[in-house]
TORMI-862965 format. One record per residue (C-alpha): residue in one letter; x, y, z. Coordinates in steps of 0.2 Angstrom, whole numbers, padded with zeros to 4 digits, always signed. Each point is the difference from the previous one (the first is absolute). Example, Ala and Ser with C-alpha at 12.3 -4.5 7.8 and 13.67 -1.06 7.14 Angstrom:
% TORMI-862965
A+0062-0022+0039/S+0006+0017-0003/
//
This chain:
% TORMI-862965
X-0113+0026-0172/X-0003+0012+0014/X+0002-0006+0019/X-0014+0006+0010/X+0002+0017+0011/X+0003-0004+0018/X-0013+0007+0011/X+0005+0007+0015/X-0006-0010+0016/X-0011+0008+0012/X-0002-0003+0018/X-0018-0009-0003/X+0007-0014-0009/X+0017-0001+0007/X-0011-0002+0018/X-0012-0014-0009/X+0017-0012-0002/X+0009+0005+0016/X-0002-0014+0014/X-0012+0006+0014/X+0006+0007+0017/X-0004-0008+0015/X-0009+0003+0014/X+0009+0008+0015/X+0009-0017+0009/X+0003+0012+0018/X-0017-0008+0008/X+0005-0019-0007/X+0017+0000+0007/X-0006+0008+0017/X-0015-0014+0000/X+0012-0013-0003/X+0014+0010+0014/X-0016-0001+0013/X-0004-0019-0004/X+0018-0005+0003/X+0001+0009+0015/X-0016-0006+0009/X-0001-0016-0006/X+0021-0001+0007/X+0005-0010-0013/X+0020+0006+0000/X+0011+0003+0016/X+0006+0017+0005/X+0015+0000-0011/X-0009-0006-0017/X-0015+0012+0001/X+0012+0016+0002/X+0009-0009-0016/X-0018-0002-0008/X-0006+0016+0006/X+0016+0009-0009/X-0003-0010-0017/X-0019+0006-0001/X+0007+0018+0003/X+0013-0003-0014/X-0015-0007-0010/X-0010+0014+0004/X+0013+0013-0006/X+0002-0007-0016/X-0016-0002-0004/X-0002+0019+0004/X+0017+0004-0010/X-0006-0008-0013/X-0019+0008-0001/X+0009+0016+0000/X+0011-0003-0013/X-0016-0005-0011/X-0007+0016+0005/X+0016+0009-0004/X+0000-0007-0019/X-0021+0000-0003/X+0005+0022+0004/X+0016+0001-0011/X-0009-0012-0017/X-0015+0015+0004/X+0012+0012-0003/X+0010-0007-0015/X-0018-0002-0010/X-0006+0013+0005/X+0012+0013-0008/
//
């Protein structure tokens, strides 16, 4: 009995079963940065530790958004050829 040939993938379907991106989180953690600030729910001390968290949060999220970005280009690429 012969096995089926293996197609190659192409981006299309590969991008159908890929889990979706989302939306830029910059605007939600600045929301949430201002409502903790103006509503002066944390002393001095605990809103600096908050504030370097969220910025933390913020470069990861952006690290990790560019790092899809970097893969998406380089599977192009590889099907491409």
């Amino acid at each position: 009995m012969v096995g089926r040939k293996q197609r190659k993938p192409n981006l299309k379907t590969l991008k159908k079963k890929a889990p979706k991106i989302p939306d830029f989180t910059c605007p939600d953690i600045d929301h949430i940065i201002n409502y903790v600030e103006d509503k002066d729910l944390l002393n001095r001390t605990s809103l600096a530790y908050f504030k370097r968290r969220m910025e933390k949060l913020r470069d990861s999220n952006e690290k990790l958004r560019d790092s899809g970005i970097y893969w998406y280009d380089r599977i192009k690429e590889l099907l491409s050829k």
